[in-house]
N, C-alpha and C positions, 0 to 999 in steps of 0.2 A: 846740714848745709850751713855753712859760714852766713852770717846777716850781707856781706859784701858780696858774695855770691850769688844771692837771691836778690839783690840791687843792680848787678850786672844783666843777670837775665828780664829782670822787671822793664828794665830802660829799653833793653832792644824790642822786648815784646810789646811794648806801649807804642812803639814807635811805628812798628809792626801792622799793629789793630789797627792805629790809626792812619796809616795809608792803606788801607783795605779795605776799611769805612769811607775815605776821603772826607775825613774830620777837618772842617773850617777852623772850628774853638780849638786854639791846643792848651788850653785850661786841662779839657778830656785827658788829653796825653797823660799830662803831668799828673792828674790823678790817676788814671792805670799805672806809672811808673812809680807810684806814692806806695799803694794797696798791695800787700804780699798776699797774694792769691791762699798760700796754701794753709794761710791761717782761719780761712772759709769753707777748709776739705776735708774729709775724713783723714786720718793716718793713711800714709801710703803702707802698702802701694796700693796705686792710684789706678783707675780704670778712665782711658783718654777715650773718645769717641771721636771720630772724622769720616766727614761722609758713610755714615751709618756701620764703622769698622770699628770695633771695642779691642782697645790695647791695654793691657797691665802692665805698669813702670811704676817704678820709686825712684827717678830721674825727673828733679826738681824740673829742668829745661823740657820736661811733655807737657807739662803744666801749663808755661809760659810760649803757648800759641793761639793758635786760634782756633780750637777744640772743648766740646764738651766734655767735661768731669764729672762723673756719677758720685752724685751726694747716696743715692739710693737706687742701686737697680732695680730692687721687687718693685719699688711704686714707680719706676722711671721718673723721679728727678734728679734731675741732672744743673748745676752750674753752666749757665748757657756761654751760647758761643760768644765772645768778646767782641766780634766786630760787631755782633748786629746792636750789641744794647750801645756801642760805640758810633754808631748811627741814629740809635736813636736819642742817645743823650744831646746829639749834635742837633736832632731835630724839636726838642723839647727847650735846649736851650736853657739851662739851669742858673740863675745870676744868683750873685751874692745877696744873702739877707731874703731870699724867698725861700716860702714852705713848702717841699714837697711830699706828696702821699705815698709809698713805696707799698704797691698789692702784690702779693707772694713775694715777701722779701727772701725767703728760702733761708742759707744761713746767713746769710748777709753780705755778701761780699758786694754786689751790686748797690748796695745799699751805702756802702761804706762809700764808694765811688761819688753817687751822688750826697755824699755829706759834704763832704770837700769840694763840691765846686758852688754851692751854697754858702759857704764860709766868706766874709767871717760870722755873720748873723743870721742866717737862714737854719732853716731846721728841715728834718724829717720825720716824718711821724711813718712808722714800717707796720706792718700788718702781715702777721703768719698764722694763718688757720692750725698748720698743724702743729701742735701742741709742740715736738723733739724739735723740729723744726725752729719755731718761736724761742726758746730754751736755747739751742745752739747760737741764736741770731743773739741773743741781750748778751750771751758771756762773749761772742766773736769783737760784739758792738760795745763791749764795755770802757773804749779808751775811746769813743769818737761821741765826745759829750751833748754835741747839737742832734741825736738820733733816741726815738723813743721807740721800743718794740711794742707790738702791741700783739699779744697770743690769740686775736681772735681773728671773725671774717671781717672783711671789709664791704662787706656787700649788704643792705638794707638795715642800714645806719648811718646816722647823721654823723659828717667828719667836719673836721675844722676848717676852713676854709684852707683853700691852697692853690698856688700857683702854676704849681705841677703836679699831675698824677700819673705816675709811673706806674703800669699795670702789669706783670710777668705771668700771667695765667691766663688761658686760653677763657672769654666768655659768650657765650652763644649772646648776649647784649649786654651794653654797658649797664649798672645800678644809676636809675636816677638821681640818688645821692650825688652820684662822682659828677653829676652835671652842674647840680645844685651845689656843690662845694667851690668851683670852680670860680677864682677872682676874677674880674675884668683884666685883658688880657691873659688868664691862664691857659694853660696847653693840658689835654690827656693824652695820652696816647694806651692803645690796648691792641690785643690781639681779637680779631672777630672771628669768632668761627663758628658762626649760626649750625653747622653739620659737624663740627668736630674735627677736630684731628690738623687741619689745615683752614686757612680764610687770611685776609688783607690786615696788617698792621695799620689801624686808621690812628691818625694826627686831630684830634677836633679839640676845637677852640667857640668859645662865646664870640657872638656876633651882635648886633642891634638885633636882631628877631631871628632864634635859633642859633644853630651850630653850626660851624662849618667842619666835612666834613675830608680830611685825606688822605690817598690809602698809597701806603711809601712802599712794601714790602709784599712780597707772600711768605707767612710764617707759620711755623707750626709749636705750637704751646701744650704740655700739660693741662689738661682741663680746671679751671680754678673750684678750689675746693671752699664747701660752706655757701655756697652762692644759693640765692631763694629768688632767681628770676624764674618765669611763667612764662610760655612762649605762645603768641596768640595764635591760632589757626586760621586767623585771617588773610595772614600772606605769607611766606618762607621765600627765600630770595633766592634768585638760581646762582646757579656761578658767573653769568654774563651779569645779573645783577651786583654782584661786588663790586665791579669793578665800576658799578654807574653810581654808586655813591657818593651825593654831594654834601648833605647835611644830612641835622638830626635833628626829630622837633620832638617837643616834649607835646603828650598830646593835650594834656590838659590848655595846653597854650593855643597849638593848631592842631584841631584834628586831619588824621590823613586822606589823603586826594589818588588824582589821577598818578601823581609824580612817587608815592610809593613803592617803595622796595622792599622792604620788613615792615610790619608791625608787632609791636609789642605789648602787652598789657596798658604800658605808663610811656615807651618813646615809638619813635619809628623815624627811619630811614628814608631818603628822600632823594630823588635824582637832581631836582631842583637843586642853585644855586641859594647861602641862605639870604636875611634881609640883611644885608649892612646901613 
């Protein structure tokens, strides 16, 4: 496929996500319109996913919608769907000159995304447990200079401090770390899925006392790999309780009350509004 051809289709698909996201920033746009997807893909041909329907093409324009692409069917990962990370790029908010943490950066195309709306000084620092995975991400990432891969977990280690933490793997709770890293005014966003398989895309941010907590989506994530969290038996959260989630307290700071919804070895869940 011609470089002008894959420009053509790039533009109208960016345009595409982002009215299907209802993207405020068209920064977003212009970075999906920027990012040639298929330099993130296996050789085609290519296996597309939509509404849980698997199609084989080597027709650049399957690419350029808003469908999962299988990086890997035996372990189901998959290059996720565009609008949703197109939502939540909108919701995390990425400015120039801030550091973002990118958890399961996969081969990197998401990655790449957020390198470029951080520009011109902002960086990424990307984190890939699985080893082909990490390897695929530095050579995909080799021309986007503000992005560091990093081949290991991200989870129960100290990371650098950051503005944003982009999480792409499913975790039954967030790593303390990614609280502790988190700048005044920073954003995480992750996938919760205390049960697996599906749970609420929560938004949290530092507040004057705790985190606050918001749950924008219901999504469903690959389980993140490498992770060394412990799940307390003191409480497991129902499904009516996701959705009461308001903050997260680190317990060492406050330990849990009446207003409990998970607890965890190190945080928990909180129906409460936090302190501002």
């Amino acid at each position: 496929m011609p470089q002008e051809g894959s420009d053509r289709y790039r533009r109208a698909y960016a345009g595409h996500v982002a009215r299907l996201a209802d993207v405020v920033d068209g920064r977003i746009e212009q970075a999906f319109a920027s990012v040639p997807r298929e330099m993130f893909l296996p050789a085609p041909p290519w296996t597309v996913i939509s509404m849980g329907v698997a199609t084989r093409t080597s027709e650049i324009a399957d690419i350029y919608d808003n469908v999962l692409v299988a990086i890997d069917l035996e372990r189901g990962i998959n290059n996720g769907e565009p609008a949703l990370h197109a939502s939540w790029f909108d919701a995390v908010s990425p400015q120039p000159g801030e550091t973002v943490i990118h958890v399961g950066a996969g081969t990197g195309y998401y990655t790449a995304i957020l390198s470029l709306l951080v520009l011109p000084d902002g960086r990424v620092e990307a984190f890939e447990y699985e080893a082909d995975l990490a390897a695929q991400a530095a050579r995909n990432l080799g021309a986007y200079s503000n992005v560091t891969v990093h081949a290991a977990s991200a989870f129960g280690r100290v990371l650098p401090k950051a503005d944003v933490i982009y999480v792409n793997a499913g975790v039954v709770a967030p790593d303390i770390e990614w609280l502790r890293a988190l700048n005044p005014g920073g954003r995480l966003i992750f996938p919760w899925q205390p049960h697996k398989g599906w749970g609420p895309a929560l938004l949290v941010m530092p507040r004057k006392r705790g985190f606050s907590a918001q749950s924008l989506m219901s999504v469903g994530f690959i389980s993140c790999s490498g992770t060394t969290e412990r799940i307390s038996a003191r409480r497991l959260p129902t499904e009516a309780d996701l959705a009461a989630v308001r903050s997260i307290w680190v317990r060492r700071d406050r330990s849990p009350d009446s207003s409990a919804v998970a607890v965890y070895d190190d945080i928990w869940f909180s129906s409460e509004e936090p302190g501002d």
